[in-house]
VMD Tcl script that draws the C-alpha trace (Angstrom):
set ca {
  {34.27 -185.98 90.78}
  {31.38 -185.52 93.69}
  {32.76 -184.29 96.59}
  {31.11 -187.30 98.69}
  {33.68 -188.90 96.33}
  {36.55 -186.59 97.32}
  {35.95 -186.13 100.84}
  {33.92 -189.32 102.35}
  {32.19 -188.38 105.78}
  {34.41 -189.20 108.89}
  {31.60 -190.70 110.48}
  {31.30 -190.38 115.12}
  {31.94 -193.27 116.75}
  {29.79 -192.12 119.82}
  {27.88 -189.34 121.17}
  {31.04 -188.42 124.05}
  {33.32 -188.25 120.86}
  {31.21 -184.98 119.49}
  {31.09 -183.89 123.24}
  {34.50 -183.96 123.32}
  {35.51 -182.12 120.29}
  {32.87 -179.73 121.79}
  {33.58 -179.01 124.97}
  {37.57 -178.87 123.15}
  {36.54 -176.49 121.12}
  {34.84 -174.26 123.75}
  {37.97 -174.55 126.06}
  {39.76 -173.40 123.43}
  {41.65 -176.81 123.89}
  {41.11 -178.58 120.97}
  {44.07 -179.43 118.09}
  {43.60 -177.20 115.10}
  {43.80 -180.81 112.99}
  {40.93 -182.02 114.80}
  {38.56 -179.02 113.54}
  {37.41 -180.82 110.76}
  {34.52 -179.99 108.94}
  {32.79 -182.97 110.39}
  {33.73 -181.44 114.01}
  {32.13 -177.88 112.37}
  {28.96 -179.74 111.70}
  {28.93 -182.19 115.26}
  {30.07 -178.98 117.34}
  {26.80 -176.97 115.97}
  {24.76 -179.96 116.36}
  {25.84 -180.75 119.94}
  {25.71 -176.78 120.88}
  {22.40 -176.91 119.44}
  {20.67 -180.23 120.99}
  {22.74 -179.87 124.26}
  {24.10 -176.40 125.17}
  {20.83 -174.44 126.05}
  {22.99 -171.82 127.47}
  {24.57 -171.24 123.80}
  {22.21 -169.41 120.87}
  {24.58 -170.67 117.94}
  {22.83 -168.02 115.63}
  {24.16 -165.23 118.35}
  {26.98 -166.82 119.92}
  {29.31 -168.93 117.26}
  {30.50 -166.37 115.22}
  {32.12 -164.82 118.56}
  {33.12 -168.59 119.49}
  {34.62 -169.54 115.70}
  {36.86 -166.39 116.04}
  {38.25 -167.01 119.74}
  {39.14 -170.33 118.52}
  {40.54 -169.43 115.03}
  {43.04 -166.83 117.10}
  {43.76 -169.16 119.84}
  {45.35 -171.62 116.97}
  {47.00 -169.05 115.27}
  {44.60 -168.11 112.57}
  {43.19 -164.79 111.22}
  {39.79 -163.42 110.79}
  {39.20 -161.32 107.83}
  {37.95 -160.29 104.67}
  {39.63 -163.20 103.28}
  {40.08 -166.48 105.59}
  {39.02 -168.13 109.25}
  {35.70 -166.86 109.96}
  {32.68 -167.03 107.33}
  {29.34 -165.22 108.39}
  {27.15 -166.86 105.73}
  {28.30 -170.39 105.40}
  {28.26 -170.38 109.53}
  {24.29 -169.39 109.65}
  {23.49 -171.37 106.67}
  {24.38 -174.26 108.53}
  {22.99 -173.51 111.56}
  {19.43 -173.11 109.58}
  {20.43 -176.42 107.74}
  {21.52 -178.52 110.60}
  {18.53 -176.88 113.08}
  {16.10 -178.47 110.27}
  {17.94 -181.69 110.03}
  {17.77 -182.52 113.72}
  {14.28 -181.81 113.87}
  {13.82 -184.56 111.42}
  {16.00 -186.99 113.37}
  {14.64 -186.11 116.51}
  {14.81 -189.22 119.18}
  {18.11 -190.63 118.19}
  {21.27 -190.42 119.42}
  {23.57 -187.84 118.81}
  {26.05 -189.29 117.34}
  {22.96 -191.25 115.29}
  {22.10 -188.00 113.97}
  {25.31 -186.34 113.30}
  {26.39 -189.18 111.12}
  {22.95 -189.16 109.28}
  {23.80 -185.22 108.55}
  {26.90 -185.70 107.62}
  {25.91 -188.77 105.03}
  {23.27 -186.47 103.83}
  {23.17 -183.65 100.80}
  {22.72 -181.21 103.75}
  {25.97 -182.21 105.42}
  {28.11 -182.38 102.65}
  {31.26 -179.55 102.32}
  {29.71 -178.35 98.93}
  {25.72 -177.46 100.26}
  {26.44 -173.86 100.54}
  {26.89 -173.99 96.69}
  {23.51 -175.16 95.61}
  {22.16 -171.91 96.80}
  {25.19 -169.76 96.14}
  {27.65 -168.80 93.03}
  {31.65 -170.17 93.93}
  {31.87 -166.21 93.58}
  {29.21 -164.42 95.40}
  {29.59 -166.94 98.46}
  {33.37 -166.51 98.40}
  {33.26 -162.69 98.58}
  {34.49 -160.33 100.90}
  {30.40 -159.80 101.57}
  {29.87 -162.98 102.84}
  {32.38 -163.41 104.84}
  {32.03 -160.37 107.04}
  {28.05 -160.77 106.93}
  {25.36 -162.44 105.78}
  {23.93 -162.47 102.13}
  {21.08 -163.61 100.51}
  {21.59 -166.49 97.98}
  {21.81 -166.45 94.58}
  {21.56 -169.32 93.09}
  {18.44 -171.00 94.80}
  {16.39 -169.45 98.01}
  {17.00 -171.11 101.43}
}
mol new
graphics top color blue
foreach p $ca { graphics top sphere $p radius 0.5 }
foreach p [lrange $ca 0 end-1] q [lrange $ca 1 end] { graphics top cylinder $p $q radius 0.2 }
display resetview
């Protein structure tokens, strides 16, 4: 079954909804049932289109792991914090935006998120399950192997 199928977009009411989870998950506030993969993808978005003062590409990795620990999770070879999916995203979702650039941002969140590109499963068409799920790419970045990004 598609994972659209399996896992249907929760879609952003509004654009202080995102800003909330945001600003949540900066404060290290937020409930660790509220960081979705839908917040993942309106969080980077919002930090992105809103947060000058953030480089996501620098400064998420450092602010995935402060939040991971402050909910009681680990970061390690093998769970909470993942190098490559987190800067394949930020490419992908720096792209998307561009496209959708003068609407809202809740407007283009949900588009993402309704899109290939903001689907749970994107990593995969330029990764193997197995290479992307490695120790590797979890504690850095590496190149695809399925399809170039």
């Amino acid at each position: 079954m598609p994972d659209t199928e399996l896992h249907a977009p929760r879609l952003w009411p509004h654009d202080d909804a995102i800003r909330r989870v945001g600003e949540g998950f900066l404060a290290r506030t937020l409930p660790k049932e509220e960081w979705t993969h839908e917040a993942h993808i309106a969080t980077t978005c919002w930090l992105i289109l809103e947060r000058p003062d953030i480089l996501p590409e620098r400064d998420l990795p450092d602010l995935i792991r402060g939040y991971n620990e402050s909910v009681g999770g680990v970061n390690d070879a093998t769970q909470g914090y993942h190098e490559t999916i987190t800067q394949l995203f930020i490419r992908t979702l720096r792209g998307a935006l561009a496209e959708r650039d003068g609407e809202g941002l809740a407007a283009r969140v949900n588009a993402i998120l309704a899109a290939p590109e903001g689907r749970r499963d994107w990593p995969l068409r330029f990764y193997s399950r197995e290479r992307l799920f490695s120790k590797e790419a979890r504690l850095g970045w590496v190149e695809p192997d399925r399809a170039p990004v």
